[in-house]
C-alpha positions as CSV (number, residue, x, y, z in Angstrom):
1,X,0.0,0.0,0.0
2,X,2.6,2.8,0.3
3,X,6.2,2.6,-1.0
4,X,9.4,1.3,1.5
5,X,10.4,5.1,1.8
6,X,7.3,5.9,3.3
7,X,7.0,6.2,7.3
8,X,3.6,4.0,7.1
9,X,5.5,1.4,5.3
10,X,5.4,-1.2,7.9
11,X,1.9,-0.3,9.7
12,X,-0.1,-2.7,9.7
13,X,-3.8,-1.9,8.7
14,X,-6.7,-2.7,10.6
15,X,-10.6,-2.8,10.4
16,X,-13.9,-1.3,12.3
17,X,-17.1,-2.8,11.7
18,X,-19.8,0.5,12.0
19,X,-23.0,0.1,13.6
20,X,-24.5,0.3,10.1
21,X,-22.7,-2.7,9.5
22,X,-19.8,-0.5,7.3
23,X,-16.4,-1.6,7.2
24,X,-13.5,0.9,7.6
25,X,-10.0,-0.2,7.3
26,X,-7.3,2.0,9.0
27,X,-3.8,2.1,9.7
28,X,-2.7,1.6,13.4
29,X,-0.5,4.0,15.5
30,X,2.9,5.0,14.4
31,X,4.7,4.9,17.2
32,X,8.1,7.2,17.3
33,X,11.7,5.9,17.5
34,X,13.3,7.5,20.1
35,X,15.5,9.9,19.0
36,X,18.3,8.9,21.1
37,X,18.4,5.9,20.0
38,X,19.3,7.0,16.2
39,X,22.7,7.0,15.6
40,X,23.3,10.6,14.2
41,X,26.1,10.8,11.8
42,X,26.0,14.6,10.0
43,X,24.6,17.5,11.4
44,X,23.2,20.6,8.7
45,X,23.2,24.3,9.6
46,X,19.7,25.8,8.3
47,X,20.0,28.5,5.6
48,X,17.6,30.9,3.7
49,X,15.5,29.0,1.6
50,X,16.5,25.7,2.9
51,X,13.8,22.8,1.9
52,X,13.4,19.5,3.5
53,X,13.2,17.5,0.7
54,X,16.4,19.2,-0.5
55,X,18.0,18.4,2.7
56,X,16.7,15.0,2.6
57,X,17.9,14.4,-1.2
58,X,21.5,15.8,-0.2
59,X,22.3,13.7,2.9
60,X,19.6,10.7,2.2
61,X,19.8,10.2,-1.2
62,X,15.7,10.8,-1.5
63,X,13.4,13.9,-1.0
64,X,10.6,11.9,0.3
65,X,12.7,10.9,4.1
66,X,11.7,14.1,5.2
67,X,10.0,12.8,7.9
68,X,12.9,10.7,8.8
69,X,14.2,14.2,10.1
70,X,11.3,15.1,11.5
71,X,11.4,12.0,14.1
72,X,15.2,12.6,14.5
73,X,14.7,16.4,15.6
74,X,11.4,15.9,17.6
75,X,9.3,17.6,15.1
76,X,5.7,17.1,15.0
77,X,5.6,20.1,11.9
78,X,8.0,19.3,9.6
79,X,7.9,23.5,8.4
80,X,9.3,24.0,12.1
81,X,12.5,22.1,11.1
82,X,13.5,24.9,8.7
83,X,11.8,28.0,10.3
84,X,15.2,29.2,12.3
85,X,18.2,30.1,10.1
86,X,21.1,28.8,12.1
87,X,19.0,25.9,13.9
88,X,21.1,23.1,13.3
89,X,19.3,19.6,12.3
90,X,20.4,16.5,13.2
91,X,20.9,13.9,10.7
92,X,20.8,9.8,11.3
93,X,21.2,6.4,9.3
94,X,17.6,5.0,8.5
């Protein structure tokens, strides 16, 4: 259902029977890594005009990990990652 780069990758779905007798299938809770746990290996200095997905590409080799970041840095808004100049962003092996 979604491609191996995607953080619901490995979620597994799930369903819920309505009392109208409707089935809705779902994905289950993500549940974060905890960011100490990551092995950070680079760290990037935010500048003007600084994109995730550019980020990502650079250090990650692919513009969709974004959200890798985000669960690195503790972000629940990825647009907060790049909001600082000067806030650097931790960067970690997947």
């Amino acid at each position: 259902m979604f491609t191996e780069s995607s953080r619901y990758y490995d979620i597994e779905t799930a369903k819920w029977q309505t009392t109208s007798n409707q089935t809705i299938v779902y994905l289950r809770r993500r549940f974060l890594p905890s960011s100490q746990r990551l092995e950070i290996f680079e760290e990037h200095q935010v500048s003007e005009g600084d994109r995730l997905d550019n980020i990502t590409a650079n250090y990650l080799n692919d513009p969709e990990l974004f959200w890798h970041l985000c669960d690195i840095n503790n972000a629940m808004h990825p647009d907060e990652l790049t909001a600082q100049i000067g806030r650097q962003l931790r960067i970690s092996l997947i």
